[in-house]
N, C-alpha and C positions, 0 to 999 in steps of 0.2 A: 818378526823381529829380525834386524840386519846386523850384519857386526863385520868390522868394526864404524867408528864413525866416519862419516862421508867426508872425503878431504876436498878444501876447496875446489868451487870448477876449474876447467884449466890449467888442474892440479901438474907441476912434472913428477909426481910420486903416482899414478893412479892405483887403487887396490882394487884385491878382486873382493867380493860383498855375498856374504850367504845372505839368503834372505829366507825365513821358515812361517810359511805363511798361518797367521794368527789369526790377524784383523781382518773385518770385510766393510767396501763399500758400497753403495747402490752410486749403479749406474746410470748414466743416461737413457740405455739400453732398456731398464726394466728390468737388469737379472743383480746378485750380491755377488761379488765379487771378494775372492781371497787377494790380499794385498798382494804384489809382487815386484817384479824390475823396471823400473819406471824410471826417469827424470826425477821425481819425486822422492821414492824413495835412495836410490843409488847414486843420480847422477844420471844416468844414463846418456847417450845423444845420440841414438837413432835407432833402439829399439826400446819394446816393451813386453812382460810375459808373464802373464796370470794364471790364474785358478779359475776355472768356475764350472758351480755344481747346478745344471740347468734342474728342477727340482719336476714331478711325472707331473703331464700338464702342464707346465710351462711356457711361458709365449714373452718372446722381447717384443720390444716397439720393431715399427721397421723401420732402417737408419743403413746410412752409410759412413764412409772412413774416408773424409777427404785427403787424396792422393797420400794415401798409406796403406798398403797388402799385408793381408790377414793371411797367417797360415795357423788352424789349429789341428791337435791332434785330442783324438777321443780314447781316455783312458778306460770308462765301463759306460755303460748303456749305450740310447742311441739318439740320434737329434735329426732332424728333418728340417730342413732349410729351404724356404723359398727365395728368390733373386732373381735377379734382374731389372730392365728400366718399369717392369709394371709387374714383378715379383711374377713372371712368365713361367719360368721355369724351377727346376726341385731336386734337392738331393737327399737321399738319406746315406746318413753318415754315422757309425756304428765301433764300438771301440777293435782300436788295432787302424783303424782307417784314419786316415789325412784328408783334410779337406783346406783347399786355397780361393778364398774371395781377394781379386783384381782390386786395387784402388779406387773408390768413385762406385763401386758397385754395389746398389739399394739388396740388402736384403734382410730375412726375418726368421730366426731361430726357434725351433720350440720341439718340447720332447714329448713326444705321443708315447712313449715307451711307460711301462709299470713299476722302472727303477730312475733313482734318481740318474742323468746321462754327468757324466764328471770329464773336464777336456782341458786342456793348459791352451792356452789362445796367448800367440804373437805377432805383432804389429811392428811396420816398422816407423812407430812413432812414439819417441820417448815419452809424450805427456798424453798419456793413457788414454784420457777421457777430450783434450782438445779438438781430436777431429771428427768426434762424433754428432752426425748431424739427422736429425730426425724427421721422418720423413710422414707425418702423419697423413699426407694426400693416398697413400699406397695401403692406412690400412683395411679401409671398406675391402680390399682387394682378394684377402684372406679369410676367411671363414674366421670365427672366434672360436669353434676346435675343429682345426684341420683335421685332413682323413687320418684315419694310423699308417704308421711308414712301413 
């Protein structure tokens, strides 16, 4: 829920917008997502910042974010990420830790951990879901359960 209501674009009054996230939608991605600071819902015009609860076992599509960088941060559990142009390379990424995917960079999310992994994800592209582009050639690439991280 936001408050108060959203004043015209190109408003000369802008306000600032709580947003307490309620709602979820599915994404392109494959994962549900807690509503949050979008174009959408605020206004916004060149970021965006969400919720999302990767659930144990878990796996996105693999997709990239054309010419918009990702920075998320992991509040509990843990997530392992492969990426790259042939999802090469891997991170495991674990709460308290930060993790930055480059614009244009294919990669694939998923939680090998025994607890749900929960991270607030921001992009610097107002309309959430527009630059996500999926990448179904990359996922023969990955195992359907990666190792544990």
């Amino acid at each position: 829920m936001s408050q108060p209501s959203r004043p015209a674009p190109n408003s000369p009054n802008p306000e600032c917008r709580l947003i307490r996230p309620q709602s979820t939608y599915d994404g392109k991605q494959g994962f549900s997502y807690f509503e949050g600071i979008a174009k959408e819902t605020v206004g916004s015009t060149g970021i965006c910042m969400h919720l999302l609860t990767i659930p144990p076992g878990g796996r996105a599509k693999a997709h990239l974010h054309e010419s918009h960088e990702t920075a998320i941060y992991v509040i509990s559990g843990i997530s392992g990420t492969w990426y790259g142009s042939r999802l090469e390379n891997h991170a495991t990424v674990a709460a308290g830790d930060l993790f930055y995917i480059p614009a244009g960079v294919p990669h694939l999310p998923y939680n090998p951990g025994p607890e749900p992994c929960i991270a607030v994800i921001a992009r610097t592209d107002p309309n959430e879901q527009e630059s996500v582009v999926l990448r179904p050639d990359l996922e023969a690439l990955i195992p359907a359960k990666p190792p544990e991280a």
